[in-house]
Residue, then its C-alpha position, 0 to 999 in steps of 0.5 A: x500500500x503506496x498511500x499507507x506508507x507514504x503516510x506512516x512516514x509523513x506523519x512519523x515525520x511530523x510526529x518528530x517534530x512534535x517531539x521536538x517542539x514538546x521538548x522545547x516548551x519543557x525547556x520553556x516552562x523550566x527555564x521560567x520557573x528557575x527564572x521566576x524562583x532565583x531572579x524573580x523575573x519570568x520570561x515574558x509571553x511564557x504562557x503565549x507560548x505554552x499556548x502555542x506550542x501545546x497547540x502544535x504539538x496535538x495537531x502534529x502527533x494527530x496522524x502518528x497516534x491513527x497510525x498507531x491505531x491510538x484513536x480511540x474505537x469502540x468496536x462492542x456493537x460491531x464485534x459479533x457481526x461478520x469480517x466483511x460486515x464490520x469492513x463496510x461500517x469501518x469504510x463507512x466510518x473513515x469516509x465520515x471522518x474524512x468528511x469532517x476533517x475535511x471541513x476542519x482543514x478548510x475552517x482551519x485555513x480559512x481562520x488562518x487567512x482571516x488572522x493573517x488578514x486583520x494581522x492578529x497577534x497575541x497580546x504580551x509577544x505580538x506573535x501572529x497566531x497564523x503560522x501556528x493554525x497552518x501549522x495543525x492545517x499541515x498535522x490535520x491533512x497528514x491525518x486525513x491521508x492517514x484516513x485514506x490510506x485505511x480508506x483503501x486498505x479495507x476496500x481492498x480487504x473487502x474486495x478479496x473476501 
């Protein structure tokens, strides 16, 4: 599967950039507390930053974790029902979440141009907010190919039964 791998690697990709950025909101958030404890004076747009970070460390990992199969399902009503059966519904079901992350990447997108538009920056730092929506836009559509890489792997698990 071309689509499978292609996206097991774009989003372990961006799962290590996640890494890293969690890594250096970790240095962020102990750096200020040495700060605040031996100077007593924070670092500035602390919480902005824990803000935004957060933010693209969740919308970067998305696609890793359905790689990984950490979403969570709830299979109870579709466990006793036969193979080909619980394929359709899993077909079913990913063309739903594709929909909806379709519409996601594209409110995302549009939020971005709008904040990118009016020039809106956060208050303490003045950082845009922008790079950081397109930022969960690129993690979103990483999980869509995801999606369709699971999309086209039932079919085809359908289609040999």
């Amino acid at each position: 599967m071309i689509v499978k791998r292609a996206a097991h690697k774009v989003s372990y990709f961006l799962d290590y950039l996640a890494r890293w950025v969690l890594t250096a909101l970790m240095l962020l958030v102990v750096g200020n507390v040495i700060m605040r404890c031996l100077l007593k004076s924070p670092i500035q747009g602390t919480v902005e930053f824990v803000e935004f970070l957060n933010a693209v460390v969740i919308g970067l990992a998305l696609a890793y974790c359905a790689t990984l199969g950490g979403h969570i399902f709830v299979t109870f009503f579709t466990e006793r029902l036969n193979k080909t059966l619980q394929l359709v519904i899993d077909i079913v079901i990913d063309l739903l979440v594709l929909a909806f992350l379709g519409l996601t990447v594209s409110r995302l997108y549009i939020y971005g141009q709008s904040m990118y538009q009016l020039g809106q920056v956060s208050l303490t730092t003045q950082t845009p907010y922008y790079p950081f929506v397109y930022t969960i836009v690129v993690g979103v559509l990483a999980y869509c190919l995801v999606v369709v890489g699971d999309i086209i792997e039932n079919i085809a698990k359908a289609v040999k039964k």
